[in-house]
LOMI-922879 format. One record per residue: x, y, z of N, C-alpha, C in turn; residue number from 0. Coordinates in Angstrom, 3 decimals, always signed. Example, Ala and Ser with C-alpha at 12.3 -4.5 7.8 and 13.67 -1.06 7.14 Angstrom:
[rec [+13.190,-5.690,+7.800],[+12.300,-4.500,+7.800],[+13.200,-3.300,+7.800],0];
[rec [+12.850,-2.250,+7.080],[+13.670,-1.060,+7.140],[+12.900,+0.030,+7.870],1];
***
This chain:
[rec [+5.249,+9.569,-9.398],[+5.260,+10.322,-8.157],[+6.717,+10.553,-7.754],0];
[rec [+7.370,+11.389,-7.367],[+8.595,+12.169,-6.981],[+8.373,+11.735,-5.716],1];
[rec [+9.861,+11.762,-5.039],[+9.692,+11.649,-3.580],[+8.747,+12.382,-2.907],2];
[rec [+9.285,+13.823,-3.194],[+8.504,+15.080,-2.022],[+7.276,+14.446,-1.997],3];
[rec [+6.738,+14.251,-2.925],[+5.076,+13.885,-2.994],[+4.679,+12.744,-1.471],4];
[rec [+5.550,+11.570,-1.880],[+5.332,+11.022,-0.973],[+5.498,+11.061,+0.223],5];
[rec [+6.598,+11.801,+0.600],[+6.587,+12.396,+1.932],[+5.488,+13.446,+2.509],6];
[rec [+4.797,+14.053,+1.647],[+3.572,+14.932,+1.610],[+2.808,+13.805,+2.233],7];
[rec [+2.685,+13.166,+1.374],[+1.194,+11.803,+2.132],[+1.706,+11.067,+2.941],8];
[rec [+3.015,+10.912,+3.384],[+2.564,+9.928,+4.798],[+2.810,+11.164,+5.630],9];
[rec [+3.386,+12.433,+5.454],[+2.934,+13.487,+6.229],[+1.344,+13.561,+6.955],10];
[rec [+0.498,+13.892,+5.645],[-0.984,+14.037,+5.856],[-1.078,+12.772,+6.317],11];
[rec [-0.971,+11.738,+6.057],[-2.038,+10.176,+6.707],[-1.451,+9.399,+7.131],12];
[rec [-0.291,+9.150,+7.802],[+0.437,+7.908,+8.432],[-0.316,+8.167,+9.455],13];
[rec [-0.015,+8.942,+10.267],[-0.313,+9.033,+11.522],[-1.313,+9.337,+12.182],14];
[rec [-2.357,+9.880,+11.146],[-4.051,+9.681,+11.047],[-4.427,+8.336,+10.816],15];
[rec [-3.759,+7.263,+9.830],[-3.717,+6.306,+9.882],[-3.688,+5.299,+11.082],16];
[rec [-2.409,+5.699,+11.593],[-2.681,+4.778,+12.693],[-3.513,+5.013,+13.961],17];
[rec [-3.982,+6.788,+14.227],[-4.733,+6.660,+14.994],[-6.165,+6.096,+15.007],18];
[rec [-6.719,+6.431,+13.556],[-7.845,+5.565,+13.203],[-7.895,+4.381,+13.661],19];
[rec [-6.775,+3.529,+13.088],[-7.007,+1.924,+12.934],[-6.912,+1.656,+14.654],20];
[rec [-6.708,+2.927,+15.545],[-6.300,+2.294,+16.901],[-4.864,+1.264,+16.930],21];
[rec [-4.143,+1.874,+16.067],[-2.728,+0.809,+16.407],[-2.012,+1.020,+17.658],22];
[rec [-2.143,+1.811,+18.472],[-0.843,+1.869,+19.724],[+0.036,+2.447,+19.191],23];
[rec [+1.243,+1.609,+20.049],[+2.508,+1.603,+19.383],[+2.909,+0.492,+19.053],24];
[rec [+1.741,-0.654,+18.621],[+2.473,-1.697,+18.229],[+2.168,-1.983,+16.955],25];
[rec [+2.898,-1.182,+15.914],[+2.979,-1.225,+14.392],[+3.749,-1.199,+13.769],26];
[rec [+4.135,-1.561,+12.841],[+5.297,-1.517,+11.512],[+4.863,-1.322,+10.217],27];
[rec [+5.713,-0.155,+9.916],[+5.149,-0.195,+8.748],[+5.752,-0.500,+7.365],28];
[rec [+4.690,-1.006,+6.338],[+5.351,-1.533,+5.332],[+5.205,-1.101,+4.272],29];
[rec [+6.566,-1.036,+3.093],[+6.984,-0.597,+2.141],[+7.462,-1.106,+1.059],30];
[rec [+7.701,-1.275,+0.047],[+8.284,-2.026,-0.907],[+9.988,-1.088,-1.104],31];
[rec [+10.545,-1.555,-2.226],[+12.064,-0.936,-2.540],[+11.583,-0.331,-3.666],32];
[rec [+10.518,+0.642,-3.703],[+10.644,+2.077,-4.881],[+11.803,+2.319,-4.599],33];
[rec [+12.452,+3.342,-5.732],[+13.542,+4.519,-5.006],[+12.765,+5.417,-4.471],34];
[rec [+11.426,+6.044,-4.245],[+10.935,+7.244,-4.031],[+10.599,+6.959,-2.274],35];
[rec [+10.670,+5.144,-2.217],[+10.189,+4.905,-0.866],[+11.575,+5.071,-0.028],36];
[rec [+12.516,+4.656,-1.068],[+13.819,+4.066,-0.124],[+14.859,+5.452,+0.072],37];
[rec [+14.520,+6.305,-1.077],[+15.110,+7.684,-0.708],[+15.570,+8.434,+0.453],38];
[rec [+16.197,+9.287,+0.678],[+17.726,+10.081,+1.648],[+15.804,+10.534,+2.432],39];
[rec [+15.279,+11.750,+1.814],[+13.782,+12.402,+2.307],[+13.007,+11.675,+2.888],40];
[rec [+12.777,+10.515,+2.279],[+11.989,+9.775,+2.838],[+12.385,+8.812,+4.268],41];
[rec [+13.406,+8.398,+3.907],[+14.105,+7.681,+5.100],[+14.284,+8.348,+6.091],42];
[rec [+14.994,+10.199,+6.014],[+14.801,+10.950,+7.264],[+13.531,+11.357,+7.729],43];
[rec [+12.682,+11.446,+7.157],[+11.291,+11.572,+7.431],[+10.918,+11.024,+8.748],44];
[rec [+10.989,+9.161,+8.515],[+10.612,+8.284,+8.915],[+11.364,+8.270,+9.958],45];
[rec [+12.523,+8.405,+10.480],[+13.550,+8.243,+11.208],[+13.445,+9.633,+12.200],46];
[rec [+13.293,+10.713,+11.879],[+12.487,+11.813,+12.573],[+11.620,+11.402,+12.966],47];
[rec [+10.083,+11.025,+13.030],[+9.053,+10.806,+13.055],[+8.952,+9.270,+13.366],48];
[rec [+9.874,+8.726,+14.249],[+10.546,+7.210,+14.846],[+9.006,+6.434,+14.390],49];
[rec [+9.227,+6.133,+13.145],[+8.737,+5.339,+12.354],[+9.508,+3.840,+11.883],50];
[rec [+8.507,+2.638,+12.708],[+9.655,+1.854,+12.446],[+9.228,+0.880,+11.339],51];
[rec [+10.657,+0.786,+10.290],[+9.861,+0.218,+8.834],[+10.325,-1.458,+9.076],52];
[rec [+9.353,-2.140,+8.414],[+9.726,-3.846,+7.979],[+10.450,-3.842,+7.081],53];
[rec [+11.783,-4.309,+7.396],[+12.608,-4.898,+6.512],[+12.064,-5.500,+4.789],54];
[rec [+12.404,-4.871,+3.877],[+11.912,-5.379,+2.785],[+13.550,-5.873,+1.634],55];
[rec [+13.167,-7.437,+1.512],[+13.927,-7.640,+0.611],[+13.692,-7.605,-0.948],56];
[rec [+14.715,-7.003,-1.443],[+15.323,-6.369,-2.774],[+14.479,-7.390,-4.215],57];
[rec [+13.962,-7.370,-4.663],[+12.807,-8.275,-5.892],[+12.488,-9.242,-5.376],58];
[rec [+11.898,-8.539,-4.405],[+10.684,-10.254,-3.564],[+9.260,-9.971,-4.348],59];
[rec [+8.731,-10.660,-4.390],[+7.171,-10.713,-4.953],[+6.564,-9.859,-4.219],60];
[rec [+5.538,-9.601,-4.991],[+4.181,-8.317,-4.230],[+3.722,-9.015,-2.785],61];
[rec [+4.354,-9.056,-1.605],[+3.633,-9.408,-0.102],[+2.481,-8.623,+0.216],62];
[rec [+2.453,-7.424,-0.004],[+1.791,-6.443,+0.863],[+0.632,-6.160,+0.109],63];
[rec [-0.120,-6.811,+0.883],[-2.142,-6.747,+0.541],[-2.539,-6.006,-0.547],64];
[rec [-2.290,-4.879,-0.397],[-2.645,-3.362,-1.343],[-2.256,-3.771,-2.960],65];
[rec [-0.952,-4.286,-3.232],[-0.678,-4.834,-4.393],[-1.685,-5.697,-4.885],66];
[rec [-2.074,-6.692,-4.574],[-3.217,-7.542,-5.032],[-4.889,-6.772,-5.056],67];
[rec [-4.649,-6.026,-4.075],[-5.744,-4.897,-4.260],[-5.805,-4.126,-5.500],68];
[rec [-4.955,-3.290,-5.735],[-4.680,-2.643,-6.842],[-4.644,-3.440,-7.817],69];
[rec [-4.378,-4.602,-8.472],[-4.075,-6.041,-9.661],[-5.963,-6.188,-9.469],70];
[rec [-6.674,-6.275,-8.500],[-8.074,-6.294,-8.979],[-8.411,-5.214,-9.189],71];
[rec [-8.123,-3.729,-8.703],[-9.085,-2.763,-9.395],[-8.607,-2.543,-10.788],72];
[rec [-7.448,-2.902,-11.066],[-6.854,-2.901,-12.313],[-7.925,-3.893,-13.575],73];
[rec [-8.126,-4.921,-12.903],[-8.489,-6.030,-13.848],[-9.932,-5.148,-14.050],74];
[rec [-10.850,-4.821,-13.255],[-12.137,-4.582,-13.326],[-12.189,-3.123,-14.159],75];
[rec [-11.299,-2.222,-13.673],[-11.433,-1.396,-14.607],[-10.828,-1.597,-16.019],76];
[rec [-10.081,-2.659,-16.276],[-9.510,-2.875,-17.854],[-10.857,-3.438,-18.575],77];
[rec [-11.611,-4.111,-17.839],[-12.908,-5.268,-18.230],[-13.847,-3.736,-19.276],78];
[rec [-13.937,-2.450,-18.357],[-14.929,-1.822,-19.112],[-13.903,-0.788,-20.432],79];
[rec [-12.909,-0.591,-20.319],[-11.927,-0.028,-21.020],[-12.524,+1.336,-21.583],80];
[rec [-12.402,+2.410,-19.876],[-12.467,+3.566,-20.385],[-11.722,+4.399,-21.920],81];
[rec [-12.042,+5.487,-22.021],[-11.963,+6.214,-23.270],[-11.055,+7.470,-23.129],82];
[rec [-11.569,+7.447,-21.857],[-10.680,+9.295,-21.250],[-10.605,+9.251,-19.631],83];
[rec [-9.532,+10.779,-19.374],[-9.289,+10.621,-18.008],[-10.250,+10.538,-17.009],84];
[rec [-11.431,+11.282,-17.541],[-12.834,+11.406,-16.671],[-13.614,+9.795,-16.824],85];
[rec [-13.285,+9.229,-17.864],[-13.960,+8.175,-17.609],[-12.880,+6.994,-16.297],86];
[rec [-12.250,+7.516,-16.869],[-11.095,+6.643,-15.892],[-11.035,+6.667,-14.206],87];
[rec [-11.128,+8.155,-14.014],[-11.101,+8.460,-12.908],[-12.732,+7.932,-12.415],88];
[rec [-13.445,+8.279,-13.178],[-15.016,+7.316,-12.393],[-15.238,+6.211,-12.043],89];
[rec [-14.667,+5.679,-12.889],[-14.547,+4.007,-12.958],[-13.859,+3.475,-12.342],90];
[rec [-12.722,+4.658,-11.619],[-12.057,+3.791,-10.787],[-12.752,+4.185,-9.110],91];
[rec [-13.248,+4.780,-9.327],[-14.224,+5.102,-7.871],[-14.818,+4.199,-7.867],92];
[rec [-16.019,+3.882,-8.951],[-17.300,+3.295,-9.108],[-16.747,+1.785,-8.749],93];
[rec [-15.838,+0.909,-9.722],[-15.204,-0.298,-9.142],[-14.770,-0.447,-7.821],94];
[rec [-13.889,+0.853,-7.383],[-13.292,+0.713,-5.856],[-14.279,+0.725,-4.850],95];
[rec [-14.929,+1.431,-5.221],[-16.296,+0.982,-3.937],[-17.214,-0.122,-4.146],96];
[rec [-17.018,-1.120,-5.182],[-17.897,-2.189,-5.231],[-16.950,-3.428,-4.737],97];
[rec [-15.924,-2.992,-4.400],[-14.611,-4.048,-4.035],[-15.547,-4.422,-2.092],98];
[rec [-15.340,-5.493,-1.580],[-15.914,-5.913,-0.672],[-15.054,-5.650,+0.249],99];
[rec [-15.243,-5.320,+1.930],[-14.431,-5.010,+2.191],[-13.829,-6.582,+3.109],100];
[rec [-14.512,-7.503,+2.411],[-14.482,-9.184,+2.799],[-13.702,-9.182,+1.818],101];
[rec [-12.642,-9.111,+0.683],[-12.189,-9.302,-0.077],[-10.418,-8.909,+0.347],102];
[rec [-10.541,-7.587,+0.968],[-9.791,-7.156,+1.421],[-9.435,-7.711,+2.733],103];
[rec [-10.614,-8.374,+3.547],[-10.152,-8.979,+4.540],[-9.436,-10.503,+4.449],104];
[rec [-9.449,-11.109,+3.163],[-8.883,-12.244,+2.698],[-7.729,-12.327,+2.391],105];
[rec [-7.527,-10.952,+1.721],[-5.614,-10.873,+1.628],[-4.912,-10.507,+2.799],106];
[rec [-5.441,-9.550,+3.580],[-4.585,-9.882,+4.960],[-4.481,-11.251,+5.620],107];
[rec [-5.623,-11.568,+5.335],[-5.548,-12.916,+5.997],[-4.186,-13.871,+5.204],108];
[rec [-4.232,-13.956,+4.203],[-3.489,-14.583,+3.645],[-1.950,-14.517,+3.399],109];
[rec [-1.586,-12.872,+4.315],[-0.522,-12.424,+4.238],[+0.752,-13.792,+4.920],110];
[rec [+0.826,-13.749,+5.834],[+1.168,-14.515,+6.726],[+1.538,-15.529,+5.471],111];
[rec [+0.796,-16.743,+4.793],[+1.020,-17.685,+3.828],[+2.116,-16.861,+2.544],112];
[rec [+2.336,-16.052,+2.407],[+2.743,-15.643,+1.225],[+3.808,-15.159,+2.080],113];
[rec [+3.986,-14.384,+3.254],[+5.318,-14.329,+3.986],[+6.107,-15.423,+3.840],114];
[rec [+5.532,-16.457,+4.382],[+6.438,-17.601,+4.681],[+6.588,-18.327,+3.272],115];
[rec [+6.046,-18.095,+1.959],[+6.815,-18.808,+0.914],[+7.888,-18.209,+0.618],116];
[rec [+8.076,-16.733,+1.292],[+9.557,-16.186,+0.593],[+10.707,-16.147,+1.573],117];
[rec [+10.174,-16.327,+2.827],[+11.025,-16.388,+4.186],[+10.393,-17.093,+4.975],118];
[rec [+10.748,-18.544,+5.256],[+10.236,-19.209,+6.473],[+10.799,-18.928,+7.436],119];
[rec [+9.968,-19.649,+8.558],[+9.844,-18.966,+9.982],[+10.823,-20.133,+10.912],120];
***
């Protein structure tokens, strides 16, 4: 993915995002150190659009929920080892919607514990 791209999508869904989830204004949002995240486009984006980001340090381990999310749809779809892009792309629907959304509520939960092994409080 190229920057522009990503500035395209938190164009379309940041801010659908947070009105969904009902955040207020009391949110931060979080990012890892891609270059495509940490980029000149992307950073003015965010900075236009007074987006305020969490500090992310430089080869810290996967913190952010979605990573461990993605490492299981990964595992489940390697388990059936599509053949082609169409099988791929199904399978990754068909797995992603059998993912619980109690599963997902365990790694947030757990965020907090995995914060503090890389930065205590």
């Amino acid at each position: 993915m190229r920057q522009e791209n990503h500035v395209d999508i938190l164009k379309q869904h940041l801010k659908t995002s947070v009105r969904k989830l009902k955040l207020g204004g009391k949110w931060v949002f979080q990012m890892d150190n891609d270059p495509k995240h940490t980029s000149k486009v992307v950073a003015k984006w965010l900075k236009d659009n007074k987006v305020k980001v969490l500090e992310w340090p430089s080869q810290s381990p996967y913190l952010n929920p979605i990573e461990h999310l993605w490492a299981e749809l990964k595992k489940r779809v390697r388990a059936t080892r599509p053949t082609n892009l169409t099988q791929l792309h199904q399978l990754c629907q068909k797995e992603w919607a059998k993912i619980p959304p109690t599963y997902c509520g365990k790694l947030v939960e757990g965020y907090l514990k995995r914060l503090t092994q890389v930065k205590p409080f």
